[in-house]
N, C-alpha and C positions, 0 to 999 in steps of 0.2 A: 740365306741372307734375305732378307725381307726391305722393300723401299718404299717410304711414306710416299712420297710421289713419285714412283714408275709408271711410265708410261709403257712398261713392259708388259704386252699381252699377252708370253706365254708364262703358264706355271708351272712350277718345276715339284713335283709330288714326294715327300720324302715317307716311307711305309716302315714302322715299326711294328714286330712280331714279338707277339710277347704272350701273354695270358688273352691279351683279348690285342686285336688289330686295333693298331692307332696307324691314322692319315692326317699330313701337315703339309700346308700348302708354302711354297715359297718363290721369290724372283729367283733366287740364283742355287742350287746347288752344288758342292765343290768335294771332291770325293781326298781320300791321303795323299795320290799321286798327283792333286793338281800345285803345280806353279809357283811360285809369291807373283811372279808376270802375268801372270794368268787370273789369276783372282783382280787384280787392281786391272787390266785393263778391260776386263767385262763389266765389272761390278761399279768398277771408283772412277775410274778417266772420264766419264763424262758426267760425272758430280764437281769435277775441277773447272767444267766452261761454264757451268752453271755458279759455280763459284766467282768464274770471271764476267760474266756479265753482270754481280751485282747480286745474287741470292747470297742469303745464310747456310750455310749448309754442314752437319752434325755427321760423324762420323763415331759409331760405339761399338766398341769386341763386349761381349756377354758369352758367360758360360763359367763352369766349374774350375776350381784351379787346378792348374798344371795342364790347362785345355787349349793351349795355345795363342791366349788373347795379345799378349806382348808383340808375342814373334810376329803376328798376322799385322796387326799395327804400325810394327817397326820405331815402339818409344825407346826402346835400348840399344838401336843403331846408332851407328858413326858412321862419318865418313870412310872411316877405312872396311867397314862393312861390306861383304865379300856381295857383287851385285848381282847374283843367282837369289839368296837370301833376304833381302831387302824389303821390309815391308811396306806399308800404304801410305809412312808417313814420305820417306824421303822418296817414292816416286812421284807422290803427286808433288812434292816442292822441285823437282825437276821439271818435269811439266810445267808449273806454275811458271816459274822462269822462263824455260823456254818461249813462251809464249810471252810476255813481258819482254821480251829484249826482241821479239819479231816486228816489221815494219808497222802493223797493223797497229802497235799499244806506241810504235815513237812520238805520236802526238799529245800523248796524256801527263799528265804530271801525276807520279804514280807515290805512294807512301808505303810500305811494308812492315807491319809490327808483330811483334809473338808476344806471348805469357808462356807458363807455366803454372796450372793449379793442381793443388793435393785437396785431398779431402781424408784426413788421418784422427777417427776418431773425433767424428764431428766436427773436426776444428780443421780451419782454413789457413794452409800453408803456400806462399808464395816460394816456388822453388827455382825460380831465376833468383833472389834476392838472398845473396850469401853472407848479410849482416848477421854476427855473433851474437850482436846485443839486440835482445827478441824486446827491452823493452823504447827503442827507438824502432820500430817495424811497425810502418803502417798498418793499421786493424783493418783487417779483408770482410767488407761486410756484401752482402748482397742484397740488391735496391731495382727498385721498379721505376721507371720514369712515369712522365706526364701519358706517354702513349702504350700504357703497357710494356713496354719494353726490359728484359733483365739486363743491370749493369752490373758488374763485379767491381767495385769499388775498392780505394786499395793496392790494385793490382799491379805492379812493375810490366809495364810492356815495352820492349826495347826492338828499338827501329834496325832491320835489318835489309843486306843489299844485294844477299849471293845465299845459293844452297849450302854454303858451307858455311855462313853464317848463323844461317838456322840449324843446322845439325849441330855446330857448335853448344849453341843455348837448351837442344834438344838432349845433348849428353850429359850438359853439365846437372841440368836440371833432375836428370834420371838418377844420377849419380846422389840427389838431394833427395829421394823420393827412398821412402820408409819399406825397407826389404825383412826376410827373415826364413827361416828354414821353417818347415813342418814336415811332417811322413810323405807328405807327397807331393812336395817339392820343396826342394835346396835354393831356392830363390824366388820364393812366393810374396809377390805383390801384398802390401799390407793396406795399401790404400787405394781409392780411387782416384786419377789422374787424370785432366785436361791439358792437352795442350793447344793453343788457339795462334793462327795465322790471321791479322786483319788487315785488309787490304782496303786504301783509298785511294781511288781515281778520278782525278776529276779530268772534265773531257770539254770540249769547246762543241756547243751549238751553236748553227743557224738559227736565230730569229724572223730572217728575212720572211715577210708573208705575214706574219703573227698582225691581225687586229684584235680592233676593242671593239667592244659593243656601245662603248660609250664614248665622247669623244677626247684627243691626246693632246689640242693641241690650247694653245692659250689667245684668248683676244688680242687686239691691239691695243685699244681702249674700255676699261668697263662698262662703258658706257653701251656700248656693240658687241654684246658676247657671240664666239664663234660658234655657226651650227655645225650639229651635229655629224659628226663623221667625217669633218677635218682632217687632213695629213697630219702626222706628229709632228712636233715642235727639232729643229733642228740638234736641238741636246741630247734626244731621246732618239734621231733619225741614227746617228751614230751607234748606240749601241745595239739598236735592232739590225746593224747593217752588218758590225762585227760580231756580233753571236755573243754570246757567255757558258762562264763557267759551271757546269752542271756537275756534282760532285756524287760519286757512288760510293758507299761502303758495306762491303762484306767482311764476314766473321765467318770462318773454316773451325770447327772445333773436331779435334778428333780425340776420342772417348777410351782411354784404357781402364776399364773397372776391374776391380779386384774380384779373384774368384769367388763362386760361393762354394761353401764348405760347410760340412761334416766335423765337428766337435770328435767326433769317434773317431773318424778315420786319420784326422790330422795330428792325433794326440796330443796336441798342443795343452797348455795350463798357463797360467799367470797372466800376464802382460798380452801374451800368442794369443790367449783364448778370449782377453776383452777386447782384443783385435778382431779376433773373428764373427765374435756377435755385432760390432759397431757394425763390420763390411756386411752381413746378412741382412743386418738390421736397415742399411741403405738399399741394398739389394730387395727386400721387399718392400720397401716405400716404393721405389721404382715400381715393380710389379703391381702395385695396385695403382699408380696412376696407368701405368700400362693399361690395368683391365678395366678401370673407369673409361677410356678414352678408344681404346679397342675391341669391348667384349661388347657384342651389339645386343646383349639380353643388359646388361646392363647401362651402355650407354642410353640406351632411350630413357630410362627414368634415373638418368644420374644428373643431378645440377653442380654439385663440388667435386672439382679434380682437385686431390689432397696432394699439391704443389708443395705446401709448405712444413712437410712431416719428415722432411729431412732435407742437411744441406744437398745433397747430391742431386733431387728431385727439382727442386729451386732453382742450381745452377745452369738444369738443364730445363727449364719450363719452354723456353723459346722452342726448344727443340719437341716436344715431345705436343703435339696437335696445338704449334706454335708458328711462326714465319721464320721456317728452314727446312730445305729439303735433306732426309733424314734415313740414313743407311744404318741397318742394325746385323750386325755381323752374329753369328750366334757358334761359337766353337764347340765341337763335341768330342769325346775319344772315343776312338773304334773299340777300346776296351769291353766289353760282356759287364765287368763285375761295374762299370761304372752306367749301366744301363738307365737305371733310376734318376740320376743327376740329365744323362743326357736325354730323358724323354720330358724332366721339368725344365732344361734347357729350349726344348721345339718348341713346349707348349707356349711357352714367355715371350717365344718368336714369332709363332705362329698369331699368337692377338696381336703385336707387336707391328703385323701388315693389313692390320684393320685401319690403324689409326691415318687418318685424310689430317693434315699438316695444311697451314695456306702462308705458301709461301709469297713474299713480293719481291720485287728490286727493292732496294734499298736507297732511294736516288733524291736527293735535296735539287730543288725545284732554284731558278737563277733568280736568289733574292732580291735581289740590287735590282734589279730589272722589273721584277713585280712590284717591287717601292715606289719606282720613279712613275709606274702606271698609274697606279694608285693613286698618288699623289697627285697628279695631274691633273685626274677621273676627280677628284674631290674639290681642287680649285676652280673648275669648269662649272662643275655641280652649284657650287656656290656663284659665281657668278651670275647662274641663270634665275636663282632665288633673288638680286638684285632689281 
C-alpha cells in the first residue's frame, strides 16, 4: 500500500526474484493470512479522522482481475455481510458514525451525503439513480470550478443518517454496476466505480478577541469622525461575542477499479473484449498521470499532467497530486503464473508513493461576519476622506 501523505517513517520492502531482482518500496505490506480488520485498522482508520476534521481523502484498489480489489474494498457488502469478511468501505462508515453520534460532534450541525459513480466504457453512469427512461437522466458531466476544484455535475447525492443507510445505497448501487464472466473470473468488474461519502459540519466559533487593524466603529456625527481603533459598534459587539458558523466540508471517495487484463488470458470477444480495452485503456491513462506526477526522472521536466485523456483520470484529478490525502491499495495473487501482472502491478505502486498531494481543510471562513467588518471598515474609511 503506498500513502500520498504518510507520515509513516518506516518502509516496508517487498523483493521479487525472477530473472534479474526487482525492489519496491511501500508503507504497508499485507501478506494472504492477513485480516480484512487488520488491513483497515493499520492502513485506513486513521485516514477516517483526517476525514473528520475536514480533509478530502481518496481511497483506490488497483491490480489485475480476479486480484481481490472488491473484496478489500468491501463495494459488494451488505449489511448482512458476515463481519470477519467486511471490507474498508463498511468499517470506516462505522467508525464514521461512531464518532458522530460521540459527545464531542453533539454540537455540530452535521449533513451526510453518498453518490454512486460508474465509469462503463467511457460513459458516465449514475448508479443510485434507478430511472428507466435514460432520456429524462441528468447528463453526468465533469467541471472545474473558479478554484480548481472537480465537481461531478449531474450527480444524484442522497442524504443519509445511519450505516445501514449507506450500505443500503451502497448495495443497491452495486447491484446497478455492469458485471460479466471471463476465464478468470465469474464475476469480473466491467467498469470502474466510485463511491463517495460527503460530509458537512458546520461548527460554532469564538470570535471573542478578534480585531481590525482598522477601525469598527461608527461616529456620532460626520462631522467628528471616530479615531482610529474604536470599540466596535454594538451590532457588531453581538456577534463577536456569540461566535459564528464556520462550515467544513469533506469528500471520502473510495475507488474500486476494474481489473487489468489480458485479451488472451480472459478469452473474451465482442461486447467482453471492448470492455476490456475501454477498462485498460483507463487504466493506462491513470498510469501515466501516475508516472508524470510520481516518476522523479520525469516529473522534473514534465509541465502537463494528461488529466484529461480519460474520464477516469479527471474524476479523480483532486486526488491524484491534488487536495486529498490518498491511499493506493495495490492487490496481487500469490500465483507463479500470474507473475508478470503482479510485478506491473508494484511497479504502478511503487511510483504511485512518489507522488506529494497538498492536502487542506476544507473550511468556509464566517461570511456574514467578514461583511459586516468590511462594511464598517469602508464607511469609516469614507468618513475620514470627508
Amino acid at each position: 500500500m503506498t500513502n500520498s501523505n504518510s507520515e509513516n517513517t518506516t518502509v516496508q520492502v517487498v523483493i521479487v526474484h525472477g530473472d534479474k531482482k526487482l525492489t519496491f518500496n511501500f508503507d504497508y505490506v499485507f501478506g494472504p493470512e492477513t485480516q480484512q480488520r487488520d488491513v483497515y485498522d493499520i492502513s485506513v482508520r486513521n485516514m477516517v479522522d483526517k476525514f473528520l476534521e475536514g480533509f478530502n481523502v481518496t481511497i483506490l484498489a488497483y491490480g489485475q482481475t480476479s486480484s481481490g480489489k472488491t473484496y478489500t474494498m468491501g463495494t459488494s457488502d451488505s449489511v448482512s455481510s458476515i463481519q470477519e469478511s467486511r471490507g474498508i468501505i463498511p468499517r470506516a462508515l462505522h467508525t464514521l458514525f461512531s464518532y458522530i453520534s460521540s459527545a464531542q460532534f453533539k454540537s455540530r450541525k452535521i449533513t451526510m451525503k453518498v453518490s454512486f459513480i460508474e465509469i462503463y466504457n467511457e460513459d458516465l453512469n449514475d448508479l443510485l439513480n434507478d430511472t428507466d427512461d435514460d432520456e429524462n437522466k441528468p447528463q453526468l458531466l465533469i467541471r472545474e470550478d473558479s478554484k480548481g476544484n472537480i465537481i461531478w455535475s449531474g450527480l444524484q447525492e442522497i442524504k443519509v443518517n445511519s450505516v445501514e443507510e449507506v450500505m443500503g445505497h451502497l448495495a443497491r448501487g452495486s447491484l446497478n454496476r455492469q458485471v460479466g464472466a471471463t476465464d478468470m473470473n465469474s464475476q469480473s468488474s466491467r467498469s470502474h466505480a466510485i463511491f463517495s461519502v460527503t460530509l458537512c459540519q458546520q461548527k460554532q466559533i469564538s470570535t471573542n478577541g478578534i480585531s481590525s487593524p482598522t477601525p469598527l466603529s461608527r461616529p456620532s456625527t460626520p462631522s467628528t469622525p471616530t479615531k482610529l481603533g474604536s470599540p466596535p459598534p454594538r451590532r457588531l459587539s453581538k456577534i463577536l461575542d456569540d461566535g459564528e458558523w464556520v462550515t467544513v466540508t469533506s469528500k471520502f471517495n473510495f475507488v474500486d477499479l476494474a481489473g487489468s487484463e489480458r485479451l488472451k488470458r480472459t478469452a473474451v470477444s465482442g461486447d467482453r473484449a471492448k470492455e476490456g480495452i475501454s477498462i485498460n485503456s483507463g487504466l493506462l491513462a491513470l498510469g501515466n498521470v501516475i508516472s508524470a506526477l510520481g516518476d522523479p526522472s520525469k516529473a522534473r521536466n514534465t509541465t502537463h499532467i494528461p488529466y484529461r485523456d480519460s474520464k477516469l483520470t479527471r474524476l479523480l484529478q483532486d486526488s491524484l497530486g491534488g487536495n486529498a490525502q490518498t491511499l493506493m491499495i495495490a492487490c496481487v495473487s500469490p500465483a507463479e503464473y500470474n507473475i508478470s501482472e503482479t510485478i506491473n502491478t508494484l511497479k504502478y505502486a511503487n511510483r504511485a508513493r512518489n507522488i506529494k498531494n497538498s492536502a487542506i481543510v476544507n473550511q468556509e471562513e464566517a461570511e456574514i461576519l467578514l461583511l459586516l467588518i468590511l462594511m464598517v471598515m469602508v464607511e469609516d474609511l469614507l468618513l475620514l476622506l470627508v
